[in-house]
NUVO-623267 format. One record per atom (N, C-alpha, C, CB): chain; residue in three letters; x, y, z; atom name; residue number from 1. Coordinates in Angstrom, 1 decimal. Atoms other than C-alpha are relative to their C-alpha. Glycine has a CB too. Example, Ala and Ser with C-alpha at 12.3 -4.5 7.8 and 13.67 -1.06 7.14 Angstrom:
! residues 2
  unit  code       u       v       w  site  pos
     A   ALA     0.9    -1.2     0.0     N    1
     A   ALA    12.3    -4.5     7.8    CA    1
     A   ALA     0.9     1.2     0.0     C    1
     A   ALA    -1.0     0.0     1.2    CB    1
     A   SER    -0.9    -1.1     0.0     N    2
     A   SER    13.7    -1.1     7.1    CA    2
     A   SER    -0.8     1.1     0.8     C    2
     A   SER     0.4     0.5    -1.4    CB    2
***
This chain:
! residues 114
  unit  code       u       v       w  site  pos
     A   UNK    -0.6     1.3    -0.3     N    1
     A   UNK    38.1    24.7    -1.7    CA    1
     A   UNK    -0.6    -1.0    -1.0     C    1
     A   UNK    -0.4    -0.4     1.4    CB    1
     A   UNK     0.8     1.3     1.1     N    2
     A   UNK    37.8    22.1    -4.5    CA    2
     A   UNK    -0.3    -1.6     0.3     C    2
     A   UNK     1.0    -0.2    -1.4    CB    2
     A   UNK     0.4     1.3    -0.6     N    3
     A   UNK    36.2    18.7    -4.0    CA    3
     A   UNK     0.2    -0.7    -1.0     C    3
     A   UNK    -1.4    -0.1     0.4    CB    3
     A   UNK    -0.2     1.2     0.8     N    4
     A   UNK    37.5    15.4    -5.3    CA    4
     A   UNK    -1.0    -0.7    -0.2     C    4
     A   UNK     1.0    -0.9     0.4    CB    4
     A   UNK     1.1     1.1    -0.1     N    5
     A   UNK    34.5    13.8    -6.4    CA    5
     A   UNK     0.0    -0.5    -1.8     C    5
     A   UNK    -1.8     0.8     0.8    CB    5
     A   UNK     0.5     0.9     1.0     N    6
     A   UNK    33.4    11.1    -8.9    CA    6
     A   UNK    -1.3     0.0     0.1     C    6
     A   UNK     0.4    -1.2     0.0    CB    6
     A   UNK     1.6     0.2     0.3     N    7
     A   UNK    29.8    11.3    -9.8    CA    7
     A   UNK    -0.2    -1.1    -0.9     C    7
     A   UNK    -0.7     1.1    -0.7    CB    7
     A   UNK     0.7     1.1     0.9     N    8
     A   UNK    28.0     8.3   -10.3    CA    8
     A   UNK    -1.3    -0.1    -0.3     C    8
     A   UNK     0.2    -1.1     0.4    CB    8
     A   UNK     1.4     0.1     0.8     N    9
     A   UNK    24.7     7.4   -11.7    CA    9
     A   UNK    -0.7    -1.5     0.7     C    9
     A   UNK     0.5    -0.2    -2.1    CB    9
     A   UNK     0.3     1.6    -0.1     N   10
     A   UNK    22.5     4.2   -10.4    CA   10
     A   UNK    -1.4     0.3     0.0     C   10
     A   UNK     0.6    -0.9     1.4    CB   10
     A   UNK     1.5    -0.5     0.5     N   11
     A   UNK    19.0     3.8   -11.6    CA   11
     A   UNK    -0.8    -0.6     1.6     C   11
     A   UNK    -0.8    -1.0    -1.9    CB   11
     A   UNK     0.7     0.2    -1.4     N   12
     A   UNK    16.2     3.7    -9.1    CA   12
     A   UNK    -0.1    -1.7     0.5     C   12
     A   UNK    -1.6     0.7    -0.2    CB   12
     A   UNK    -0.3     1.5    -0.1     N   13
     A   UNK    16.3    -0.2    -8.8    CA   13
     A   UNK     1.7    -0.4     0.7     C   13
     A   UNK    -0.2    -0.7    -1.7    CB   13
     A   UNK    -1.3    -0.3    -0.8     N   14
     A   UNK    20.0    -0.2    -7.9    CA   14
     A   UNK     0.1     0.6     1.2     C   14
     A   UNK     0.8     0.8    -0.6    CB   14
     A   UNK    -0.1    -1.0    -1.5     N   15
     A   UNK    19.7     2.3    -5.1    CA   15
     A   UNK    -0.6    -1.2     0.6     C   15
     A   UNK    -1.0     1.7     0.2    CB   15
     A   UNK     0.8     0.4    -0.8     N   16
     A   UNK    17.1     0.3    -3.7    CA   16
     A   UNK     0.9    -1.5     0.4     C   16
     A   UNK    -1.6    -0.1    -0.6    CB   16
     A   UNK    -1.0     0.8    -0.2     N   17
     A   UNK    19.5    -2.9    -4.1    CA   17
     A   UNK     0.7     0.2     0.9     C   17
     A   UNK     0.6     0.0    -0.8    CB   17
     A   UNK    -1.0     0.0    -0.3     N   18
     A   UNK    22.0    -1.6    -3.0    CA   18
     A   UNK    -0.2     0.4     2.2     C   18
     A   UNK     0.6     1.0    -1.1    CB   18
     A   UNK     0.0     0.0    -1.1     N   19
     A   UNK    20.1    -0.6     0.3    CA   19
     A   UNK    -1.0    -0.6     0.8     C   19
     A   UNK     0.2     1.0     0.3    CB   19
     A   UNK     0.7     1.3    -0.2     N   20
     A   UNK    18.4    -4.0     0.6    CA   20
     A   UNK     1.5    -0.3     0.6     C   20
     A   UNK    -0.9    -1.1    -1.4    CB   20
     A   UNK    -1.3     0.5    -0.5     N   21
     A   UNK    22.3    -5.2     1.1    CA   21
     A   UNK     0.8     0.7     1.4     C   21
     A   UNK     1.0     0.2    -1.4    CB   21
     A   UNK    -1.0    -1.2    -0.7     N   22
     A   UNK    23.1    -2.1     3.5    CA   22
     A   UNK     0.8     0.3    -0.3     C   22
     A   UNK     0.5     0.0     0.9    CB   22
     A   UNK    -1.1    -0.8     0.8     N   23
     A   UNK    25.5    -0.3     1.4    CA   23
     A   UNK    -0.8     1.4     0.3     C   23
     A   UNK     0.2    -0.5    -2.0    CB   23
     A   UNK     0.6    -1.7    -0.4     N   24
     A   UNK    23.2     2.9     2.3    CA   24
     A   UNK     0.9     0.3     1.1     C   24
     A   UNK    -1.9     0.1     0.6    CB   24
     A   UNK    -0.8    -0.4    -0.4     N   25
     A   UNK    25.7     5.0     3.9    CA   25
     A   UNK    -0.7     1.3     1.4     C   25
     A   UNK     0.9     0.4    -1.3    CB   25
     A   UNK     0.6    -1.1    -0.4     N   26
     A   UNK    22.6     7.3     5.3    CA   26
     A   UNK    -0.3    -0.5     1.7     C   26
     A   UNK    -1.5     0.3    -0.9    CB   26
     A   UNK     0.6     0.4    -1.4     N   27
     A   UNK    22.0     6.8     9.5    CA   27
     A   UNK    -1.5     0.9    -0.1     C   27
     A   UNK     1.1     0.7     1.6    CB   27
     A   UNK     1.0    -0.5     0.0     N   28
     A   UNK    18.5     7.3     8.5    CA   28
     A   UNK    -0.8     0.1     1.4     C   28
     A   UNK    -0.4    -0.7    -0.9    CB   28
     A   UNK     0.4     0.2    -1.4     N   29
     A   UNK    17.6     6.6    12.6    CA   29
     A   UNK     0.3     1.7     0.2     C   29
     A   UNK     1.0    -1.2     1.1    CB   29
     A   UNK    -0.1    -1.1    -0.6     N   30
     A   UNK    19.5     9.7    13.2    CA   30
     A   UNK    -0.8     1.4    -0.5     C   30
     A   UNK     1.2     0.0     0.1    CB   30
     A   UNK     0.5    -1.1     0.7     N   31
     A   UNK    18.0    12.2    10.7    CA   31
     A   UNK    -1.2     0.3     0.0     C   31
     A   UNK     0.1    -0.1    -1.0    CB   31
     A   UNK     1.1     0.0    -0.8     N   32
     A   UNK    14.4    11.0    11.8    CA   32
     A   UNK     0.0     0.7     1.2     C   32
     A   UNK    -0.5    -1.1     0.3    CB   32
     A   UNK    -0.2     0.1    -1.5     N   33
     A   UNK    15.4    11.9    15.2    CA   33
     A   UNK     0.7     1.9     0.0     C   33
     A   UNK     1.4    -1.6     0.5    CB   33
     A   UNK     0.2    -1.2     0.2     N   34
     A   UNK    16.6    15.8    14.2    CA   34
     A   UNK    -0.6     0.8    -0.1     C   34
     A   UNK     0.2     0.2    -0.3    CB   34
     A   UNK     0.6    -1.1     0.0     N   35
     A   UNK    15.0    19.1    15.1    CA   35
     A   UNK    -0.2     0.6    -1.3     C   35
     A   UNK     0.7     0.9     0.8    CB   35
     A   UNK    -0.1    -0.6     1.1     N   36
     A   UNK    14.3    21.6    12.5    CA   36
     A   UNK     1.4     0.9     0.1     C   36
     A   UNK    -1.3     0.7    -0.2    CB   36
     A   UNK    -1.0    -0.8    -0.5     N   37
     A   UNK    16.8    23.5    14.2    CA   37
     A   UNK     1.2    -0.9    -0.1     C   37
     A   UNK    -0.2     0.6     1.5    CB   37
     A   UNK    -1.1     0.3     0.1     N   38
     A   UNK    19.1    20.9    14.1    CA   38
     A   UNK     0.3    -0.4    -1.4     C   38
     A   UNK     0.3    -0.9     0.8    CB   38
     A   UNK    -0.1     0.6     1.3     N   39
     A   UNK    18.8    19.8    10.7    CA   39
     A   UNK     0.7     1.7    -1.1     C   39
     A   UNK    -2.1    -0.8    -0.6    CB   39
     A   UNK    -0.4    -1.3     1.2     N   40
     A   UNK    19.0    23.8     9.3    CA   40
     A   UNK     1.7     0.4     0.4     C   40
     A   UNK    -1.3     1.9     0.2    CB   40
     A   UNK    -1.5    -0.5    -0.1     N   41
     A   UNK    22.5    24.3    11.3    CA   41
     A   UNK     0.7    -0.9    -0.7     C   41
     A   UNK     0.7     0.2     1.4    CB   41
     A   UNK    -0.7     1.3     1.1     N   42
     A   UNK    23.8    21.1     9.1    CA   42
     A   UNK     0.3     0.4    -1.3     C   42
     A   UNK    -1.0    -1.4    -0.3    CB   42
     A   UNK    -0.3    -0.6     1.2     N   43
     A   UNK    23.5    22.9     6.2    CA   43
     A   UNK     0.7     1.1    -0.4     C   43
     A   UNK    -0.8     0.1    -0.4    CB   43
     A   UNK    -0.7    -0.7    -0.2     N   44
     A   UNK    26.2    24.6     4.9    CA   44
     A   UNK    -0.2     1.2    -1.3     C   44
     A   UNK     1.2    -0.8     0.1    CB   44
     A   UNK     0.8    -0.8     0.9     N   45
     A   UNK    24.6    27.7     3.6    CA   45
     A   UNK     1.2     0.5    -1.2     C   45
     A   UNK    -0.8     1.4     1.0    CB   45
     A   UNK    -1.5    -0.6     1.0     N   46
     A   UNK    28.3    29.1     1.9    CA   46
     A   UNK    -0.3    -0.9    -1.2     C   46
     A   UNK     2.1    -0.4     0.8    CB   46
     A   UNK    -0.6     1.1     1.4     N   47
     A   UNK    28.6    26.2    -0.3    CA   47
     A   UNK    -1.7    -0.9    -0.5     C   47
     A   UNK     1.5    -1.7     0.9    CB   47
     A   UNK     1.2     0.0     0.8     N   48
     A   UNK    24.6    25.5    -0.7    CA   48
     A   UNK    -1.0     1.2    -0.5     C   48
     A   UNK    -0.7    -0.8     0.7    CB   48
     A   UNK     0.8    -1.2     0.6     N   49
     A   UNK    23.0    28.9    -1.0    CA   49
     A   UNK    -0.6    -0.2     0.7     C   49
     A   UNK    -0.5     0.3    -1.3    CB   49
     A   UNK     1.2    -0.3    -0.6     N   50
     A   UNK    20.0    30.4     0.7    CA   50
     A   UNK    -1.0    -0.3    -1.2     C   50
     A   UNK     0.0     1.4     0.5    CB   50
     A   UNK     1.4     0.1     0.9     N   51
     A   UNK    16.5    29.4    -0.9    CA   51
     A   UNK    -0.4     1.1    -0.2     C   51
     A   UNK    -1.1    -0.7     0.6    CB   51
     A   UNK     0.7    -1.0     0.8     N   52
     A   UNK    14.9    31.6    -3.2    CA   52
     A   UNK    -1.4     0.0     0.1     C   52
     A   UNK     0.2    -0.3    -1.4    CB   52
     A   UNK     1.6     0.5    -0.5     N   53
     A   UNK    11.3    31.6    -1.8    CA   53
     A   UNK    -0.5     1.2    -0.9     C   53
     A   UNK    -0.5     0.1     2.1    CB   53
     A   UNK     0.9    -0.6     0.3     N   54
     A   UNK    10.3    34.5    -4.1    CA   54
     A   UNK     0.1    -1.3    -1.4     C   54
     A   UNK     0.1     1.8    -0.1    CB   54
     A   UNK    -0.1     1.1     0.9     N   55
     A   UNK    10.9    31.5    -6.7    CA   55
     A   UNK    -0.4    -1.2     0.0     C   55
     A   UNK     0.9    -0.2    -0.3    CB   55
     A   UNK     1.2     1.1    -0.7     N   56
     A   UNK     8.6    29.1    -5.1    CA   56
     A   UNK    -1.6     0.3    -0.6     C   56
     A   UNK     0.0     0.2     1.8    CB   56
     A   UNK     1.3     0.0     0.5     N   57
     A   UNK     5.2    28.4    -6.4    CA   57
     A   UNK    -0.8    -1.4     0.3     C   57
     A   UNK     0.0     0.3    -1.6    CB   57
     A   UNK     0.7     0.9    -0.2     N   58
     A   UNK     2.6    25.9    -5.8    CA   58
     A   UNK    -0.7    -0.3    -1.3     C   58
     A   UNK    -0.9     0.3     1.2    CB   58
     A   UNK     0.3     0.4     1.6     N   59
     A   UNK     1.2    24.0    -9.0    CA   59
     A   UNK     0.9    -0.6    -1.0     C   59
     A   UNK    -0.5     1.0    -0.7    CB   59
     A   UNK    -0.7     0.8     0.8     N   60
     A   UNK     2.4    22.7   -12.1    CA   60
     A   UNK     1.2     0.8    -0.4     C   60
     A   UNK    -0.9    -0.5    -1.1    CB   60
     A   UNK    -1.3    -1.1     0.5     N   61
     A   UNK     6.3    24.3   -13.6    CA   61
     A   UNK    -0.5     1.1    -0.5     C   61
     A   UNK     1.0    -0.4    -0.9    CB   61
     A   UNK     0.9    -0.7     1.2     N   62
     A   UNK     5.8    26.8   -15.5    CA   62
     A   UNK     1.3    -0.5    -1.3     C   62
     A   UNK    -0.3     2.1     0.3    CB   62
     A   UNK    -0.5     0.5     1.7     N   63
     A   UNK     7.1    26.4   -19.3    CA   63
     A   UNK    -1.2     0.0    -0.8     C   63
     A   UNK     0.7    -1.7    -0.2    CB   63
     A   UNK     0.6     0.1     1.1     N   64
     A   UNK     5.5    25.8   -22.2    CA   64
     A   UNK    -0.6    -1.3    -0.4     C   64
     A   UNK     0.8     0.4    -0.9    CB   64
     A   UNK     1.2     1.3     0.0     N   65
     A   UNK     2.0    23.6   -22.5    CA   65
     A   UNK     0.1    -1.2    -0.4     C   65
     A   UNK    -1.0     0.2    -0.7    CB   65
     A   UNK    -0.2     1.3     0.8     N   66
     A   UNK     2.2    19.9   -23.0    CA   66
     A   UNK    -0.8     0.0    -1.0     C   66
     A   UNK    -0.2    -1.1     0.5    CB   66
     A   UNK     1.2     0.4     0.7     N   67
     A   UNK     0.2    18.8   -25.7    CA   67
     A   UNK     0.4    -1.5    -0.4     C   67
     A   UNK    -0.5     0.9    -1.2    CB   67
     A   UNK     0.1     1.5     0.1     N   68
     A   UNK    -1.2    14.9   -25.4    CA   68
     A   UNK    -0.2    -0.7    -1.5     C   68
     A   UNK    -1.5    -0.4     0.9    CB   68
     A   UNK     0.1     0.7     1.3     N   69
     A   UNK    -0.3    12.6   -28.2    CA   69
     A   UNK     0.3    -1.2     0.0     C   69
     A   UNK     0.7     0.4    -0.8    CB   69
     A   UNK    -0.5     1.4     0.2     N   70
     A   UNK    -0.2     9.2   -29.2    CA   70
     A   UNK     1.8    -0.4    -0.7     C   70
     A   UNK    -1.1    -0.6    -1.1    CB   70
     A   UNK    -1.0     0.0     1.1     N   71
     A   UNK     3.2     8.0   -30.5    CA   71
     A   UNK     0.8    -1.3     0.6     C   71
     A   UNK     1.0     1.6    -0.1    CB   71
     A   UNK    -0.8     1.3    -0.2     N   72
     A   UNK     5.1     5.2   -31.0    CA   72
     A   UNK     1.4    -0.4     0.1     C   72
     A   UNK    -0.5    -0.8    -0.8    CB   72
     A   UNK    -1.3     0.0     0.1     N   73
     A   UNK     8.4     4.0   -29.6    CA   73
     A   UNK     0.4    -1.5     0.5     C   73
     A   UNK     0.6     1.1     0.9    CB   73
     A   UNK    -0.5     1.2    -0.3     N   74
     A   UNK    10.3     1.1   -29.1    CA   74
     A   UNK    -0.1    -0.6     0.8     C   74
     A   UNK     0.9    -0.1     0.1    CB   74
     A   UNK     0.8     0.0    -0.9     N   75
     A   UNK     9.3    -0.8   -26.6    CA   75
     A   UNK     1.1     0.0     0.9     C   75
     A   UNK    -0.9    -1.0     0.0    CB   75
     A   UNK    -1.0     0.1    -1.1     N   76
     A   UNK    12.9    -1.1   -24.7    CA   76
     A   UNK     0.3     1.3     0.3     C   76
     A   UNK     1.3    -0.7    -0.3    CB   76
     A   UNK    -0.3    -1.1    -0.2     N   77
     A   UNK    13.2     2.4   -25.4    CA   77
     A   UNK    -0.8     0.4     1.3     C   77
     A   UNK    -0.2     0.8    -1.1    CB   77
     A   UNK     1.1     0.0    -1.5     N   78
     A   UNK    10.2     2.7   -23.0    CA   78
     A   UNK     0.1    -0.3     1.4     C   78
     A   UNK    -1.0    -0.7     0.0    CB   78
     A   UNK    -0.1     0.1    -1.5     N   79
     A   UNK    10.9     0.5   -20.5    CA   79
     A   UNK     1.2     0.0     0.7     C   79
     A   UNK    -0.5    -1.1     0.4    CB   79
     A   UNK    -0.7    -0.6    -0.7     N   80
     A   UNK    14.1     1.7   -20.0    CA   80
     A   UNK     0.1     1.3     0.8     C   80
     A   UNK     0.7     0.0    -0.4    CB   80
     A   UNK     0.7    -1.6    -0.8     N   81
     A   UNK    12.6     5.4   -19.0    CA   81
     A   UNK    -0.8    -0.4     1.0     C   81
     A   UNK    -1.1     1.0    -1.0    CB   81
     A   UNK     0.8     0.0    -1.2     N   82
     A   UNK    10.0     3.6   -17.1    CA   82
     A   UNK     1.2    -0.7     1.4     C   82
     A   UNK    -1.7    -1.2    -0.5    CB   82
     A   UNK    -0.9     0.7    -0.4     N   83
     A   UNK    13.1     1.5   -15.7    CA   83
     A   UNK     0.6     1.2     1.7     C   83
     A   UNK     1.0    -0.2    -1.6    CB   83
     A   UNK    -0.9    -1.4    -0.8     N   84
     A   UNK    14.5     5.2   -14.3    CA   84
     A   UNK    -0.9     0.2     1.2     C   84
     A   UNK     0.1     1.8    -1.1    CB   84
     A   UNK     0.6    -0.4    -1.3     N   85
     A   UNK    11.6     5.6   -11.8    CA   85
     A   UNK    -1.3     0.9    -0.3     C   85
     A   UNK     1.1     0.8     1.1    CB   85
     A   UNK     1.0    -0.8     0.1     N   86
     A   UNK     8.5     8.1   -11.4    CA   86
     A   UNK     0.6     0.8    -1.0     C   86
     A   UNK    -0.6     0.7     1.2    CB   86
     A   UNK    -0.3    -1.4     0.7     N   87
     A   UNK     8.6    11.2   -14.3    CA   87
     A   UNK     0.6    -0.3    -1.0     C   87
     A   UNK     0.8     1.0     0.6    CB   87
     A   UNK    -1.0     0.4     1.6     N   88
     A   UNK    10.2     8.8   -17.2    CA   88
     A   UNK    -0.6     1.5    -1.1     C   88
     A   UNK    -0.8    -2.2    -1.1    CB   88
     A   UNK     0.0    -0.5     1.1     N   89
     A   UNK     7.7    11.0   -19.5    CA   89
     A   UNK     0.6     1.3     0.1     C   89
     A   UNK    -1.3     0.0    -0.5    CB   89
     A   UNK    -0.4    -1.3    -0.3     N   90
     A   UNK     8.9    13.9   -18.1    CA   90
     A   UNK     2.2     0.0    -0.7     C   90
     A   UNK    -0.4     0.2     2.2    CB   90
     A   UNK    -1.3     0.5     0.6     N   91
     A   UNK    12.8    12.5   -19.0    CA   91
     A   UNK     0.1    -0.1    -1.2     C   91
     A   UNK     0.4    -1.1     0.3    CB   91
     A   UNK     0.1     0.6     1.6     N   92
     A   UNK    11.6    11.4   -22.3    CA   92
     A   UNK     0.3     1.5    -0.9     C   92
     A   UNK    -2.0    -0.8    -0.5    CB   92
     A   UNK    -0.1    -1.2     0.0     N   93
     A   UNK    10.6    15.0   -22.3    CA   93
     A   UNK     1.1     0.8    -0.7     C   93
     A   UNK    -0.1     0.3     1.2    CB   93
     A   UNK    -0.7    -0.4    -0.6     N   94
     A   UNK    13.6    16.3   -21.5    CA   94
     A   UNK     1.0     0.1    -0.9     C   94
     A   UNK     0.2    -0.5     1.1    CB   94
     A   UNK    -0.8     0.6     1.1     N   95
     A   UNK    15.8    14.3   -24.0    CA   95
     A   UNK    -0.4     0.4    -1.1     C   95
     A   UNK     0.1    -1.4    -0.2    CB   95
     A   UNK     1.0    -0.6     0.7     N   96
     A   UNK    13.4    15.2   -26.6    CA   96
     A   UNK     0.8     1.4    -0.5     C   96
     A   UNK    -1.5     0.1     0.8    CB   96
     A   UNK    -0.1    -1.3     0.3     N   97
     A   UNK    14.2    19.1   -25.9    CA   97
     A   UNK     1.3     0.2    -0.3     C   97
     A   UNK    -0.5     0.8     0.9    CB   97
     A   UNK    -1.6     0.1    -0.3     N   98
     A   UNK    18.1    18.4   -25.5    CA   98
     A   UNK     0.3     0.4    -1.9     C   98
     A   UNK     0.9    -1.9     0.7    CB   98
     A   UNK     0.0    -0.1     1.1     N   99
     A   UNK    17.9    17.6   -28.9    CA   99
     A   UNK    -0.2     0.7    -1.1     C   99
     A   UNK    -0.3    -0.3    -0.1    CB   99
     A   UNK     0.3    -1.5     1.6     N  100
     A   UNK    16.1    20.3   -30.9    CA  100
     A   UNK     0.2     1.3     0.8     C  100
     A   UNK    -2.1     0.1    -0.9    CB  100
     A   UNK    -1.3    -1.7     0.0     N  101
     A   UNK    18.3    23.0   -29.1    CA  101
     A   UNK     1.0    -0.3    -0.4     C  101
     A   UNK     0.6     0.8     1.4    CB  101
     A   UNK    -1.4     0.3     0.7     N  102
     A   UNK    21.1    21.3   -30.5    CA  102
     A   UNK    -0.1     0.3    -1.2     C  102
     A   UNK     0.5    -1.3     0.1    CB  102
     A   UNK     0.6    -1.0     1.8     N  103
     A   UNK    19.6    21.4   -34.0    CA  103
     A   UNK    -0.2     1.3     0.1     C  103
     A   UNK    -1.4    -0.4    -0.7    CB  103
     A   UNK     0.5    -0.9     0.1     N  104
     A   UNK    18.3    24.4   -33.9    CA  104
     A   UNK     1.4     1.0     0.4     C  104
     A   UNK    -1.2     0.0     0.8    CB  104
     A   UNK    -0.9    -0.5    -0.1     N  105
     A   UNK    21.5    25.8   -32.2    CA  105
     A   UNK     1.5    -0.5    -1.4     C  105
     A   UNK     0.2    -0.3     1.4    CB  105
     A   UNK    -0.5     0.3     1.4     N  106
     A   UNK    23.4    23.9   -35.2    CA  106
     A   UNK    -0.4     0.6    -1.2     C  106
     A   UNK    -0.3    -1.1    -0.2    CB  106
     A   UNK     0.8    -0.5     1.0     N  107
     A   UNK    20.9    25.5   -37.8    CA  107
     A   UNK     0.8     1.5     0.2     C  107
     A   UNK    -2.0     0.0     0.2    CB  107
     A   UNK    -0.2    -1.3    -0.2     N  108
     A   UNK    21.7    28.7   -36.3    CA  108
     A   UNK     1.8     0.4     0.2     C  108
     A   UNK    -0.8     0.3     1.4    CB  108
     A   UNK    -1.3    -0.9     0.2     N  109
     A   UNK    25.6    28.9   -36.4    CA  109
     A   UNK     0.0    -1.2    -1.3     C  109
     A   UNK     1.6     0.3     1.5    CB  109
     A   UNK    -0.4     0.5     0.9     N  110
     A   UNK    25.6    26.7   -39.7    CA  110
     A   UNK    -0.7     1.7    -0.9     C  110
     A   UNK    -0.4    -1.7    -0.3    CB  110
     A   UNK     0.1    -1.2     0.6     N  111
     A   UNK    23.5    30.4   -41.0    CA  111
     A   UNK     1.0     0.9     0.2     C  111
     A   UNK    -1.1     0.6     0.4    CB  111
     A   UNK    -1.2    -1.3    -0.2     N  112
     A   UNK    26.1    32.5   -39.4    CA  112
     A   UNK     1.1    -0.3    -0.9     C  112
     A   UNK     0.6     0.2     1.5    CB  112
     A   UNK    -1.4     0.2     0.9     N  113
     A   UNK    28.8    30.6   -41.3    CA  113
     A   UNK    -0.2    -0.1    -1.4     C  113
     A   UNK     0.7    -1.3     0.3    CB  113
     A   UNK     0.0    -0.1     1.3     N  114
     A   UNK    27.2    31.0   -44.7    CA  114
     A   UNK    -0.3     1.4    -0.3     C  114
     A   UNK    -0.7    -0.9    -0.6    CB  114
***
């Protein structure tokens, strides 16, 4: 069954806006107020999956080691990441890597085509 949806985007400031105004759509009363039992029959395991608990771990992700550096960036560039909420560097991160798999995936079929 396919779902008509629009995905939108609103940075953490917005949300919160938006449910200073009551536009929050959540009956947060009632969800406090649910069992465990009632909360797990709510979920619709078909269309969310069963958890992967052998893929659970306690501690930091795993991946590949930060290493701490100074470096300098714009300053709007900044405080629009800090803008996004907790884990900007982790976003900064993120964007960062987007990037040099793209190069790197570019490098690698501009070799295959010569």
């Amino acid at each position: 069954m396919a779902k008509n949806e629009q995905i939108v985007h609103y940075t953490a400031e917005q949300l919160e806006e938006m449910i200073a105004r009551g536009e929050d759509q959540t009956d947060w009363e009632r969800v406090r107020n649910m069992t465990d039992e009632e909360i797990e029959a709510s979920i619709d395991h078909e269309e969310e999956g069963e958890f992967d608990w052998d893929a659970a771990y306690v501690g930091m992700p795993p991946g590949p080691p930060k290493k701490q550096l100074t470096l300098r960036l714009d300053q709007d560039v900044v405080a629009w990441f800090r803008e996004q909420g907790p884990g900007y560097q982790t976003r900064m991160n993120q964007v960062l890597r987007g990037y040099v798999e793209a190069q790197r995936e570019k490098e690698s079929n501009d070799r295959k085509a010569s």
